[in-house]
C-alpha positions as CSV (number, residue, x, y, z in Angstrom):
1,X,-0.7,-6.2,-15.8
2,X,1.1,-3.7,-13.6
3,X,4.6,-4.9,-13.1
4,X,3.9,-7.8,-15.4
5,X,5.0,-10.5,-13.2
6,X,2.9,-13.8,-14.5
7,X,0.3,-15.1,-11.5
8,X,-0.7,-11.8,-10.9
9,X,-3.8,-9.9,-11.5
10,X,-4.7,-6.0,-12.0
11,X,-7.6,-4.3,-9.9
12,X,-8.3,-0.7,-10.1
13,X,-9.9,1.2,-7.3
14,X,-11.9,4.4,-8.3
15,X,-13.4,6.5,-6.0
16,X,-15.9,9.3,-6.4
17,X,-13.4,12.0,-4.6
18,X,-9.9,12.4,-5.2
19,X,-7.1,11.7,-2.3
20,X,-4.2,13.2,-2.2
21,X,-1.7,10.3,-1.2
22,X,-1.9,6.6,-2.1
23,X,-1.9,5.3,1.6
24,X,-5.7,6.4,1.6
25,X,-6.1,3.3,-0.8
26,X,-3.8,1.2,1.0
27,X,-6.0,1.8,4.4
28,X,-9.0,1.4,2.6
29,X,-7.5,-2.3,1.7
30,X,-6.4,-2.8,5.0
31,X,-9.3,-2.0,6.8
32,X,-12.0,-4.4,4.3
33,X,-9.4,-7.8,3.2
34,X,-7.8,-9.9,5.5
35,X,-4.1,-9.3,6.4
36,X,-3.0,-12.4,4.2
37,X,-4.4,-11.0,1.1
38,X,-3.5,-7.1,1.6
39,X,-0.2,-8.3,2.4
40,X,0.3,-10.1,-0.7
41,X,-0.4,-6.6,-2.6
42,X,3.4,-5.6,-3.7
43,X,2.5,-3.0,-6.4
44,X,0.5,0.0,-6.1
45,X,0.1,3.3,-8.7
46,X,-1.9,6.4,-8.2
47,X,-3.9,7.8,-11.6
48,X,-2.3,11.0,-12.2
49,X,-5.1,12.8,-11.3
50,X,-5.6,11.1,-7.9
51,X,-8.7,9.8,-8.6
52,X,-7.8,5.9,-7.7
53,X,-5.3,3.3,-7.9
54,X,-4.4,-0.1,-9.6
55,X,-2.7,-2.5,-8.2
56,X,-1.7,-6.3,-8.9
57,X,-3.1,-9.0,-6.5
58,X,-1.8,-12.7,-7.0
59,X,-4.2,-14.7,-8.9
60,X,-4.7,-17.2,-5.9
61,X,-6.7,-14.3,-4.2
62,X,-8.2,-12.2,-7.2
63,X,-11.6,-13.8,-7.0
64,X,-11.8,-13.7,-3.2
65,X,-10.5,-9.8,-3.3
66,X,-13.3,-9.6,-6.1
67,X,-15.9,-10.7,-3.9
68,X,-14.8,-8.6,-0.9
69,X,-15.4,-5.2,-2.7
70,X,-18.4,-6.2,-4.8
71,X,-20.2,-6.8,-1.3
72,X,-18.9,-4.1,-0.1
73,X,-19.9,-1.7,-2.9
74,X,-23.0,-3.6,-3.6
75,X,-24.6,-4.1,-0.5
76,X,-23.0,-1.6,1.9
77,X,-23.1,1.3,-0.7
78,X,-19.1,2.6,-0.1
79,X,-18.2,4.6,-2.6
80,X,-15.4,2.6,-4.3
């Protein structure tokens, strides 16, 4: 866990290109899960070498945040 708090769970987004500030991954979230679920997101850390993030989501919406960006990756070919 991230920031350890209990009911939360830890995704890591990795992209094929490095960015070079964390609000790319924050707009990518914004712009694929609904406001309710991005807005529950309180944590966010860059790798070190900027090649993605990891962030804690609360366990009531892991598997529907899950299932957002496995379509997404899956059957709309993004590259995340």
């Amino acid at each position: 866990m991230l920031n350890g708090q209990e009911g939360m769970v830890t995704f890591q987004m990795i992209f094929e290109k490095p960015f070079f500030a964390v609000s790319m991954v924050w707009n990518v979230i914004r712009r694929y899960v609904p406001e309710d679920v991005s807005g529950s997101i309180k944590v966010m850390r860059s790798f070190k070498d900027m090649s993605g993030a990891c962030f804690d989501v609360p366990d009531t919406y892991a598997e529907r945040f899950g299932d957002i960006f496995e379509y997404e990756q899956k059957e709309r070919r993004t590259d995340f």
